[in-house]
N, CA, C and O of each residue as an XYZ file, in Angstrom:
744
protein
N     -29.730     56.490     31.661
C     -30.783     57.445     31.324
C     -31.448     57.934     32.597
O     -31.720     56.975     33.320
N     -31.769     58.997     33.068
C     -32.598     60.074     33.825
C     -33.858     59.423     33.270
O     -34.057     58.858     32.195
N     -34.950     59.756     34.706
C     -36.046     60.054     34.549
C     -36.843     61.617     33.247
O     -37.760     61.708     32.430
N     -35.921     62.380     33.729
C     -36.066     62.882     32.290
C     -36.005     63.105     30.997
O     -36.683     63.914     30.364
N     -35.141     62.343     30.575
C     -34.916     61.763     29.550
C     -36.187     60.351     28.929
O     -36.900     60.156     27.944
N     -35.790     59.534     30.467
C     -37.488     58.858     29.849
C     -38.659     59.397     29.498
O     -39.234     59.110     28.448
N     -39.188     60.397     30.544
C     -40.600     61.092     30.033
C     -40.051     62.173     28.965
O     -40.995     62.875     28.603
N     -39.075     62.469     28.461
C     -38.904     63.220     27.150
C     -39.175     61.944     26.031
O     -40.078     62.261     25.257
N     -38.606     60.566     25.756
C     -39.261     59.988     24.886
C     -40.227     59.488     25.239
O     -40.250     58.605     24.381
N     -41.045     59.320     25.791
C     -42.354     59.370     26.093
C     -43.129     60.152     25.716
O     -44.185     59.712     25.260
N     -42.910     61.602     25.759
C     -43.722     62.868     25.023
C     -43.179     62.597     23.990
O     -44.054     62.666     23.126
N     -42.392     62.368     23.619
C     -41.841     62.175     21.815
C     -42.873     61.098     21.354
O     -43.792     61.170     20.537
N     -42.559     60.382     21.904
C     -43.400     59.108     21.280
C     -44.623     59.656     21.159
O     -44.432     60.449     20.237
N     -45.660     59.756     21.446
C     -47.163     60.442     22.020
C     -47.320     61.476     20.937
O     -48.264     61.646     20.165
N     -45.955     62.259     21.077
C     -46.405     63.180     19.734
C     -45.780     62.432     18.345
O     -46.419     62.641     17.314
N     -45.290     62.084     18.306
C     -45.071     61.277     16.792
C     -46.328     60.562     16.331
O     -46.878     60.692     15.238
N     -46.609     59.963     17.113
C     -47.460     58.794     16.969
C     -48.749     59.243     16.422
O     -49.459     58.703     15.572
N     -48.983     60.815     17.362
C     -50.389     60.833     17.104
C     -50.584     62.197     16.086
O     -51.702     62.625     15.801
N     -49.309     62.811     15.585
C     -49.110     63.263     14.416
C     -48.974     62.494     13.368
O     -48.883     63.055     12.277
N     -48.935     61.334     13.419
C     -48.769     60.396     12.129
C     -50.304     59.882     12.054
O     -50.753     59.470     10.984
N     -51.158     59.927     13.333
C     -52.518     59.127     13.236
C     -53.377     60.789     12.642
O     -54.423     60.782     11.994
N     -52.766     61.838     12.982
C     -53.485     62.561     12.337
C     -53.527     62.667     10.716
O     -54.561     62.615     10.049
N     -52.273     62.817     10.232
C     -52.249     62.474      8.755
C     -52.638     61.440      8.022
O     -52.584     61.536      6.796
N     -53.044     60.410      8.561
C     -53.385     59.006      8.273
C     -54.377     58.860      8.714
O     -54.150     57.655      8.816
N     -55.716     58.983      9.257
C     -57.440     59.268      9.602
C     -57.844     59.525      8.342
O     -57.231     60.279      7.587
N     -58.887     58.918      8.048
C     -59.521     59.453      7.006
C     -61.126     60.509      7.701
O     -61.896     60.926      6.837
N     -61.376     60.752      8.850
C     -62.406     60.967      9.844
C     -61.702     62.526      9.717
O     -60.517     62.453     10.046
N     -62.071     63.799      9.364
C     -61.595     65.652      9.070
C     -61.774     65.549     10.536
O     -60.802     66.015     11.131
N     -62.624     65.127     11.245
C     -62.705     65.669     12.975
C     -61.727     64.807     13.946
O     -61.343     65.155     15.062
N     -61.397     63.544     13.230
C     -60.228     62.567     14.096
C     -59.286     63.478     14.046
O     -58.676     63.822     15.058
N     -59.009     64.076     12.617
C     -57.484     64.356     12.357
C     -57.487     65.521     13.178
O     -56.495     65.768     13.864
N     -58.456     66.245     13.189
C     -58.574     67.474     13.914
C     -57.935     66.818     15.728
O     -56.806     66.815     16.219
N     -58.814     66.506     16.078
C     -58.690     65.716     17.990
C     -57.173     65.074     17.662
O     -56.554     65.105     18.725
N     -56.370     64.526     16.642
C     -55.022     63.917     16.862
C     -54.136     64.955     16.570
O     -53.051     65.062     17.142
N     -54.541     65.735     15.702
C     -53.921     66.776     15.725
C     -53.098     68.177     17.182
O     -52.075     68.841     17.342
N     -54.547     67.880     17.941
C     -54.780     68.549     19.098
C     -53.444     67.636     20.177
O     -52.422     68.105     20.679
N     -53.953     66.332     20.225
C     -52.881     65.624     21.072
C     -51.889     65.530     20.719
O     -51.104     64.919     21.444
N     -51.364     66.127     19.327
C     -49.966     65.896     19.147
C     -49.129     67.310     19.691
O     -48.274     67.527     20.549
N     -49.747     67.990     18.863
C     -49.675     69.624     19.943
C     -49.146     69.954     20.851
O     -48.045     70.428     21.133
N     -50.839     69.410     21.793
C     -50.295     69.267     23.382
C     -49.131     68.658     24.012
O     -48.691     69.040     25.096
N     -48.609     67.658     23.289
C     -48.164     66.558     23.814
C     -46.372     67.030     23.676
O     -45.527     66.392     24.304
N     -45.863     68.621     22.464
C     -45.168     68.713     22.124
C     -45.269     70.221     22.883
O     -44.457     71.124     22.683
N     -46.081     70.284     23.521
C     -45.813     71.111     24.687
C     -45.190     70.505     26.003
O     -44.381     71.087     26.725
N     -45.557     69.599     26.140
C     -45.027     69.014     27.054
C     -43.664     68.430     27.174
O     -43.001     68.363     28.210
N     -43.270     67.948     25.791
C     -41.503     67.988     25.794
C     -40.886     69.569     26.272
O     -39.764     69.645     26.772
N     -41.716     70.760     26.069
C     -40.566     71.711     25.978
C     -41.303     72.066     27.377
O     -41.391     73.268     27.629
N     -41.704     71.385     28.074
C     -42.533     71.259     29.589
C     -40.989     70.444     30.356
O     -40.362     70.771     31.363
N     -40.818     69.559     29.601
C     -39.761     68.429     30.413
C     -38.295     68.960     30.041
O     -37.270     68.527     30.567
N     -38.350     70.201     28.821
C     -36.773     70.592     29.193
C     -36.513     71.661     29.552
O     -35.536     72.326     29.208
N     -37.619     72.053     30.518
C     -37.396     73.375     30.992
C     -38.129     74.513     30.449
O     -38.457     75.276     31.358
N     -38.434     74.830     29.509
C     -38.599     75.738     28.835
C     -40.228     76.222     28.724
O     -40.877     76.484     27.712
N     -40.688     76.242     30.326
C     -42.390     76.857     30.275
C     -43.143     77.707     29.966
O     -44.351     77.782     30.192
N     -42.426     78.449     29.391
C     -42.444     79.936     28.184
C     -43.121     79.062     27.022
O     -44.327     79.262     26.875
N     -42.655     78.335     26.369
C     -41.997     78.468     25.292
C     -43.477     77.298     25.236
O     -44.460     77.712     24.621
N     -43.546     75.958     25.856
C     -44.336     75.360     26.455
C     -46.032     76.154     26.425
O     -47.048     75.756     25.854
N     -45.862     77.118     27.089
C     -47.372     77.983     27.205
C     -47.607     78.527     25.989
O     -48.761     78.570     25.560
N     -46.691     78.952     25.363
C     -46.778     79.619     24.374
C     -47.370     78.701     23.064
O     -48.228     79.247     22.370
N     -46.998     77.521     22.762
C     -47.311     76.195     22.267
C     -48.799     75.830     22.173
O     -49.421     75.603     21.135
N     -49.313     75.810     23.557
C     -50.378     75.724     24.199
C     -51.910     76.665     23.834
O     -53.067     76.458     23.469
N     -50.890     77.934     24.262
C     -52.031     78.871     23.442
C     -52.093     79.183     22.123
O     -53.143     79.297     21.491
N     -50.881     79.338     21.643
C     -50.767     79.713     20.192
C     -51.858     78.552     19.274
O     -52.890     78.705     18.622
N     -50.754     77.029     19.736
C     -51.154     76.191     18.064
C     -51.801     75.462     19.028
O     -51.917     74.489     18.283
N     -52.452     74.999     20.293
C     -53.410     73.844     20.754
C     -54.678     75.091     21.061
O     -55.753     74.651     20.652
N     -54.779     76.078     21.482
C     -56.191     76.932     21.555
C     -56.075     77.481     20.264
O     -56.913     78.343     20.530
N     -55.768     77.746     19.077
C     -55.855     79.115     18.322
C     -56.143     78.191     17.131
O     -57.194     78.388     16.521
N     -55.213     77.066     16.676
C     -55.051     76.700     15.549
C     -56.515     75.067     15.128
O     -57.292     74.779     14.218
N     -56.128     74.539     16.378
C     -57.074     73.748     16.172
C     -58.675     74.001     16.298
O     -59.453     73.403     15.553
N     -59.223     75.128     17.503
C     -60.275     75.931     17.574
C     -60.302     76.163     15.718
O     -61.200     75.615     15.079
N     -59.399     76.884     15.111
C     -59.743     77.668     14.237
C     -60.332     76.290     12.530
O     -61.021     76.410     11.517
N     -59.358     74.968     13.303
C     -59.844     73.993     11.866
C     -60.844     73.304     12.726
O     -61.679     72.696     12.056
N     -60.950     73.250     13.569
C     -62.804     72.591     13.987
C     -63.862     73.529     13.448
O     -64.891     73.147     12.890
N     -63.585     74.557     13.622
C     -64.816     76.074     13.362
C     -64.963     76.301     11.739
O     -66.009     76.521     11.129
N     -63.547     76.179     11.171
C     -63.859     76.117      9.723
C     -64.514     74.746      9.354
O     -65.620     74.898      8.834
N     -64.236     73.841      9.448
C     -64.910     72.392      9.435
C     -66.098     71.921      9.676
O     -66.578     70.850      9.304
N     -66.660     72.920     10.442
C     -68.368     73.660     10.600
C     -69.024     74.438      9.968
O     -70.153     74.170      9.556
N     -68.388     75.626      9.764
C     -68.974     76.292      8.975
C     -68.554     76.208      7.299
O     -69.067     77.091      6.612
N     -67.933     75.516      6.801
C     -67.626     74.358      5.118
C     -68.987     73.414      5.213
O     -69.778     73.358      4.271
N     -69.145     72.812      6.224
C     -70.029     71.730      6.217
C     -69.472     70.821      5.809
O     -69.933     70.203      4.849
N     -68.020     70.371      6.560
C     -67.210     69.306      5.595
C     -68.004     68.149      5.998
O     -68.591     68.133      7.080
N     -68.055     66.964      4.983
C     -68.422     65.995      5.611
C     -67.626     65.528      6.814
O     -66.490     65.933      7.060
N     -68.371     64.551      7.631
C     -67.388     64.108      8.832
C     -66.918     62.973      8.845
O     -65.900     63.071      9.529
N     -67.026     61.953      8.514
C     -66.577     60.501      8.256
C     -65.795     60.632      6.873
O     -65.715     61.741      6.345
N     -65.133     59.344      6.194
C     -64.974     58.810      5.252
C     -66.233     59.229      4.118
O     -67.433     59.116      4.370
N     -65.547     59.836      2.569
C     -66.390     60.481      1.497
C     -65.650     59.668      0.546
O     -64.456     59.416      0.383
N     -66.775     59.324     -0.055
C     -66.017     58.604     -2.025
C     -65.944     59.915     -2.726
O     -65.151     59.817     -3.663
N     -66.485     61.149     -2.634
C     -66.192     62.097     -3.461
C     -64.533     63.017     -3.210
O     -63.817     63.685     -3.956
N     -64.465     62.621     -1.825
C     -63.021     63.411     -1.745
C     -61.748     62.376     -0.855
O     -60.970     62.869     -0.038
N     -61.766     60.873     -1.233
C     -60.897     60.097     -0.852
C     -59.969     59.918     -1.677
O     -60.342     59.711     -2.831
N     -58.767     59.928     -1.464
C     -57.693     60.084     -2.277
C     -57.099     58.346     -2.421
O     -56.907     57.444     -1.605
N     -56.931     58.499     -4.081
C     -56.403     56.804     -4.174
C     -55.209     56.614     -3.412
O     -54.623     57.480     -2.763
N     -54.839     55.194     -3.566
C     -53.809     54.145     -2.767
C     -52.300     54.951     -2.981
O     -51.416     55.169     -2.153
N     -52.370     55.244     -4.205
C     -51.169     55.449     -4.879
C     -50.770     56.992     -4.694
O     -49.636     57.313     -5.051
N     -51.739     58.103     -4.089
C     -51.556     59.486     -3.589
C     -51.343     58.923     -2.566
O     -50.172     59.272     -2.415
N     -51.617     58.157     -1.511
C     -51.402     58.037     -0.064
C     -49.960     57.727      0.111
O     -49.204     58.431      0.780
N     -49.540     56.433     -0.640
C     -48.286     55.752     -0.812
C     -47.020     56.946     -1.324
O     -45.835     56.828     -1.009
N     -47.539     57.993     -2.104
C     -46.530     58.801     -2.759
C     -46.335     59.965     -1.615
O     -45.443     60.794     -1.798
N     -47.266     60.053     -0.279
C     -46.735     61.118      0.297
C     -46.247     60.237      0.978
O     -45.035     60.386      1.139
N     -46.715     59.296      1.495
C     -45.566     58.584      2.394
C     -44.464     58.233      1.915
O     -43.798     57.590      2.726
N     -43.995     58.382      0.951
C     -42.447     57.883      0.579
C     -41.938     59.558      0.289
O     -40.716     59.484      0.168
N     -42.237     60.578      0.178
C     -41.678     62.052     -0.104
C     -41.898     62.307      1.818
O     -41.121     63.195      2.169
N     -42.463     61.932      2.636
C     -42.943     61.963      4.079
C     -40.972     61.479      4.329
O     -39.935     62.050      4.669
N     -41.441     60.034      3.873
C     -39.924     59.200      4.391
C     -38.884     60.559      4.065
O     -38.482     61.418      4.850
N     -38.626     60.398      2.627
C     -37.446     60.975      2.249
C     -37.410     62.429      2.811
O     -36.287     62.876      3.043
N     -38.609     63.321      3.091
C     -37.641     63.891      3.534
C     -37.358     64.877      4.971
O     -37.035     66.037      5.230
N     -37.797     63.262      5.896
C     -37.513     62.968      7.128
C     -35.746     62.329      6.625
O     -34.788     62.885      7.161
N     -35.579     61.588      5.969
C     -34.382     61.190      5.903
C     -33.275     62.004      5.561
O     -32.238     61.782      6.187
N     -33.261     63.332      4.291
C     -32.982     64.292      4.214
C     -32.528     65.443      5.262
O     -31.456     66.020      5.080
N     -33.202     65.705      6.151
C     -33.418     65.987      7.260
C     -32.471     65.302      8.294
O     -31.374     65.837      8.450
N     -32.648     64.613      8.741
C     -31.789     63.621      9.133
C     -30.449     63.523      8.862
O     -29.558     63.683      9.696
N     -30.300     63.262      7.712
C     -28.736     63.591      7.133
C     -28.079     64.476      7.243
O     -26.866     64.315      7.376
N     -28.671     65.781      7.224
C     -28.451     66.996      7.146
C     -27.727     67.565      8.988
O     -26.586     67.904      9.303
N     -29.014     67.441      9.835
C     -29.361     68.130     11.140
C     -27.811     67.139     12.451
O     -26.990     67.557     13.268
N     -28.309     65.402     11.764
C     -27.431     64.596     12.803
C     -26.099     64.927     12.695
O     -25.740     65.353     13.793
N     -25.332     64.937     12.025
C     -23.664     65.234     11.673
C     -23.852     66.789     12.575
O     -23.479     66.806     13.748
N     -24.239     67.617     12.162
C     -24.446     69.057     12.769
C     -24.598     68.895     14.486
O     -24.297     69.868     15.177
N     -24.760     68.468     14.705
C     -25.849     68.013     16.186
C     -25.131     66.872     17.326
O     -25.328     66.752     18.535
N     -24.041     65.954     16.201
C     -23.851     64.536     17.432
C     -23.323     64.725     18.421
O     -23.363     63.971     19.394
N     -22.613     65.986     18.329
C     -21.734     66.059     19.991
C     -21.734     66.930     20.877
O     -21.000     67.294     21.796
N     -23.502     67.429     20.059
C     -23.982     68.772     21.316
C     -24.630     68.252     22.372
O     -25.304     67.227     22.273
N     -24.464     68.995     23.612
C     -25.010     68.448     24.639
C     -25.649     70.103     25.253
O     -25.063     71.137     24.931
N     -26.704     70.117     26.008
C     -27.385     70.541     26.408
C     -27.572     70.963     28.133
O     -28.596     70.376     28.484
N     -27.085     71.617     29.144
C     -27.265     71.665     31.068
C     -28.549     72.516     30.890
O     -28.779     73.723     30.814
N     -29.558     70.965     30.844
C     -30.899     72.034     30.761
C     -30.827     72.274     32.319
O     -31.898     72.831     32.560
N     -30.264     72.173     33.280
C     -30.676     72.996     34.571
C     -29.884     74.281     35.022
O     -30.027     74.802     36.128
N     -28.936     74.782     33.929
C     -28.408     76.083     33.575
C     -29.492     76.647     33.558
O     -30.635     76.275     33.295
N     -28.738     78.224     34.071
C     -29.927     78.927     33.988
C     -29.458     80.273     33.147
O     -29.544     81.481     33.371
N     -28.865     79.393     31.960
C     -28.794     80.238     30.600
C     -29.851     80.857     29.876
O     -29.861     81.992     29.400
N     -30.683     80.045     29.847
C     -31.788     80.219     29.220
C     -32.647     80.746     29.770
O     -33.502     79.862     29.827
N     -33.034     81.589     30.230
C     -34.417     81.802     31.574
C     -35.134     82.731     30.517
O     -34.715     83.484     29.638
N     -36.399     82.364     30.972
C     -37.922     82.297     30.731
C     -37.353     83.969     30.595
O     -36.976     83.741     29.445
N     -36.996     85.363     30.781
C     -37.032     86.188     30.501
C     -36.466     86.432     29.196
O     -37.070     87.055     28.323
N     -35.174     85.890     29.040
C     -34.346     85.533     27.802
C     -34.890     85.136     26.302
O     -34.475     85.394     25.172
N     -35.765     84.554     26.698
C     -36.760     83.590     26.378
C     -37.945     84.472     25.430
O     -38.300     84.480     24.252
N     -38.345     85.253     26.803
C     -39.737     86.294     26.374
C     -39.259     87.573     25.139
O     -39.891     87.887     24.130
N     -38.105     88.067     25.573
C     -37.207     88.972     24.749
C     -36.708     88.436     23.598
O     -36.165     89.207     22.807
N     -36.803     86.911     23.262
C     -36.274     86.367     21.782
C     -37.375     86.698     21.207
O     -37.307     87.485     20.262
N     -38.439     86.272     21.559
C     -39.626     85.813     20.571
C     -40.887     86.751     20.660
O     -42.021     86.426     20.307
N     -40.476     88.089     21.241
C     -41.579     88.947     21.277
C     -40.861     90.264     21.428
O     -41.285     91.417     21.512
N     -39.731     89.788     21.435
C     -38.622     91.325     20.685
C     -38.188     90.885     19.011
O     -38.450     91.456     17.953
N     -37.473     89.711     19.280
C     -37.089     89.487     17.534
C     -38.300     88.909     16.685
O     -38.556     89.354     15.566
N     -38.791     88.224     17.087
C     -39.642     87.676     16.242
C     -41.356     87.679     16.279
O     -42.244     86.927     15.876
N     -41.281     88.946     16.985
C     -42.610     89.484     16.525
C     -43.630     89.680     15.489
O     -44.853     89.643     15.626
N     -42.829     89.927     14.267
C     -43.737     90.336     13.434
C     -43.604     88.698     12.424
O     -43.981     88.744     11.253
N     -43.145     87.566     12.903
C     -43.882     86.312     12.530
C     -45.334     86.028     13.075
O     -46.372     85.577     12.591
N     -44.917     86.514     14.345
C     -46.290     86.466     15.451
C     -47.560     86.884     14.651
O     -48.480     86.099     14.420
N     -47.529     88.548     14.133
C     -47.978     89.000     13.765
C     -48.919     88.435     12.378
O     -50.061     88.055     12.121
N     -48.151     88.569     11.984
C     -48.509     87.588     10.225
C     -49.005     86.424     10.596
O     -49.889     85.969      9.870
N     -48.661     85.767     11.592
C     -49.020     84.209     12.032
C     -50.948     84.150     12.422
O     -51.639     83.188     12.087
N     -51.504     85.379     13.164
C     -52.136     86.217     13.425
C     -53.058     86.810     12.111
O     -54.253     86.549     12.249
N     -52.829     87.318     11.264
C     -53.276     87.532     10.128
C     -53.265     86.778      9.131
O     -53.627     87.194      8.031
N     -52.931     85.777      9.289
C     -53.285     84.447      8.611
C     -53.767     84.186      8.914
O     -54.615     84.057      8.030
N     -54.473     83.540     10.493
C     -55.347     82.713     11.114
C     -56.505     83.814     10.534
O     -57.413     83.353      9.842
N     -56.475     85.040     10.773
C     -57.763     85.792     10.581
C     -58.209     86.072      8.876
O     -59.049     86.951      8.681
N     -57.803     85.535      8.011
C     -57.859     85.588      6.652
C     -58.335     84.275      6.718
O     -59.502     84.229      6.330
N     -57.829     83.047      7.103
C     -58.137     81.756      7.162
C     -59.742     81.611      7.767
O     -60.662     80.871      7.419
N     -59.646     82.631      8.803
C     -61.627     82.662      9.152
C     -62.499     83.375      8.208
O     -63.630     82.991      7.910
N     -61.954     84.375      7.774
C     -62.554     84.720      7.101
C     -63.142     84.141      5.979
O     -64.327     84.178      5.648
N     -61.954     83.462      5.280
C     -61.839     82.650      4.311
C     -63.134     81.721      4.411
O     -63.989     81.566      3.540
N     -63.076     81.135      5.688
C     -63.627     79.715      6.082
C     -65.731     80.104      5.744
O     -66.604     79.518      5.103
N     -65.687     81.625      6.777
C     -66.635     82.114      6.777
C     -67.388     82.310      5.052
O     -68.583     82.105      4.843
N     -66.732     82.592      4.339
C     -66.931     83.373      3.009
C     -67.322     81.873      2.408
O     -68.523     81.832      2.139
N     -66.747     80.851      2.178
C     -66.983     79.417      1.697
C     -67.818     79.086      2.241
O     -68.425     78.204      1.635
N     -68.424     79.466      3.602
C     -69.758     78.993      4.360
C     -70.943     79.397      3.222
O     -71.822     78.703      2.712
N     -70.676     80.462      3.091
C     -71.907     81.258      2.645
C     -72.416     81.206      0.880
O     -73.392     81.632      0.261
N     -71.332     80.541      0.566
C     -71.763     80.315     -0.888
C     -72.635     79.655     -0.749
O     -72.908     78.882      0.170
N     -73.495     80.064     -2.250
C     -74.730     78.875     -2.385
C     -74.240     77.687     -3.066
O     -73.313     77.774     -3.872
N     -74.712     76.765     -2.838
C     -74.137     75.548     -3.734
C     -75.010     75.186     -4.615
O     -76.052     75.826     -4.466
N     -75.051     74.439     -5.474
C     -75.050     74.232     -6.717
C     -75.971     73.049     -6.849
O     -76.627     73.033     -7.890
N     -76.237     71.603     -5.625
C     -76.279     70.965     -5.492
C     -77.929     70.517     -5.333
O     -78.647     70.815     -4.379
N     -78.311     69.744     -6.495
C     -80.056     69.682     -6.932
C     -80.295     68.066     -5.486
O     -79.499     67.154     -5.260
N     -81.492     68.301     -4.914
C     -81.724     67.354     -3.974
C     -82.565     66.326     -5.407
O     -83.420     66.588     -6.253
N     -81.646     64.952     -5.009
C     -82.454     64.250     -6.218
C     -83.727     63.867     -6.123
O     -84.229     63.536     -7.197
N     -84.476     63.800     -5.090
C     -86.463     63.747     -5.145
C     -86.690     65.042     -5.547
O     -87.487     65.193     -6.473
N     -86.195     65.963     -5.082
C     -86.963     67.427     -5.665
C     -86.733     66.903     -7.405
O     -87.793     66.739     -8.008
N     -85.656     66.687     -8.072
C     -85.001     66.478     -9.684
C     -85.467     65.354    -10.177
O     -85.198     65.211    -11.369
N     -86.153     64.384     -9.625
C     -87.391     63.173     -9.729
C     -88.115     63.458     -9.987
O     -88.513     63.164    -11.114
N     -89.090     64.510     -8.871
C     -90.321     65.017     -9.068
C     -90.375     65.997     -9.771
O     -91.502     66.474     -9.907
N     -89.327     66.622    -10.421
C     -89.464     67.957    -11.914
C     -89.231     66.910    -12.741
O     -90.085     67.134    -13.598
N     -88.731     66.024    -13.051
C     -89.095     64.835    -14.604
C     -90.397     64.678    -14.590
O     -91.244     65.093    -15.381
N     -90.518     63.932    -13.459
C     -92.325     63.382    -13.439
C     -93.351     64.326    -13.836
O     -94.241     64.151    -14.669
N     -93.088     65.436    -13.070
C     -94.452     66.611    -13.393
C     -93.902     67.304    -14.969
O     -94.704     68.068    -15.506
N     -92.804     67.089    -15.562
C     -92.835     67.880    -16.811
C     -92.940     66.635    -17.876
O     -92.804     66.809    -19.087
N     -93.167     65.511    -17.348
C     -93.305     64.405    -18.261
C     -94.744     64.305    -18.099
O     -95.240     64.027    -19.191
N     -95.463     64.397    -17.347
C     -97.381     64.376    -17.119
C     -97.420     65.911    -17.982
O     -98.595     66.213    -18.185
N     -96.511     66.884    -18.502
C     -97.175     67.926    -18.811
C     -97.086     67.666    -20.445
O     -97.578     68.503    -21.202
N     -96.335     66.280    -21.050
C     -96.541     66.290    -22.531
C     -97.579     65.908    -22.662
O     -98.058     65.794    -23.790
């Protein structure tokens, strides 16, 4: 094994790990911050195979755009921030995504490895160059960009519009003190 190959599972690891600690936090702002390091961290594999386009692009797109955008909604919801008994999901929802999680990572797996075992890769070819690169994904696949883009901005909006509802929600001393004073008024 290469030194690059080690710090490629190394960024693998880092991002697995802390994509799995994001789905598994019960803390909306942990998952948010593990979320962020898994991100980053999967910028940095496509940092270690060359590919610093693709890398930056990672960076700004889903570590500035996406996580900015679920911290800011997560503020303006007023989600709670810790652990809630009103929106904790039982043993047996947790256990059922993790086994549809497993399967269909395993699925996946089955599918991609047979396809894949005897490709090999000269990431120091310079097949691929960062221009090649810029012309895939902002000549062909632009208008994902786009939509990707108008989602995030429907998603603020969204976020914004749920800010602003009134809620519904009676403070129980104020709903104490209307018993008491309409019970002194029989």
């Amino acid at each position: 094994m290469t030194t690059r190959d080690l710090v490629f599972v190394a960024v693998g690891v880092v991002t697995a790990l802390s994509a799995l600690l994001s789905v598994t936090t019960k803390h909306v702002v942990h998952a948010a911050l593990w979320l962020l390091v898994s991100l980053g961290s999967l910028a940095g594999a496509y940092l270690v195979l060359g590919q610093e386009l693709v890398g930056l692009v990672q960076l700004l797109v889903y570590v500035g755009a996406i996580v900015v955008l679920v911290l800011f909604a997560l503020m303006l919801t007023r989600a709670p921030i810790g652990p809630h008994a009103e929106i904790d999901t039982p043993w047996w929802q947790r256990a059922a995504g993790a086994v549809l999680g497993a399967a269909t990572t395993v699925l996946l797996a089955s599918l991609l490895l047979p396809l894949l075992s005897g490709a090999t890769v000269d990431l120091d070819a310079s097949d691929a160059t960062t221009p090649r690169i810029a012309q895939a994904v902002f000549g062909t696949w632009v208008w994902p960009f786009e939509l990707l883009s108008v989602l995030l901005l429907v998603a603020l909006v969204g976020a914004f519009a749920v800010s602003r509802l009134v809620l519904d929600r009676e403070d129980p001393a104020a709903e104490a003190a209307a018993r008491r004073s309409a019970g002194a008024r029989r």
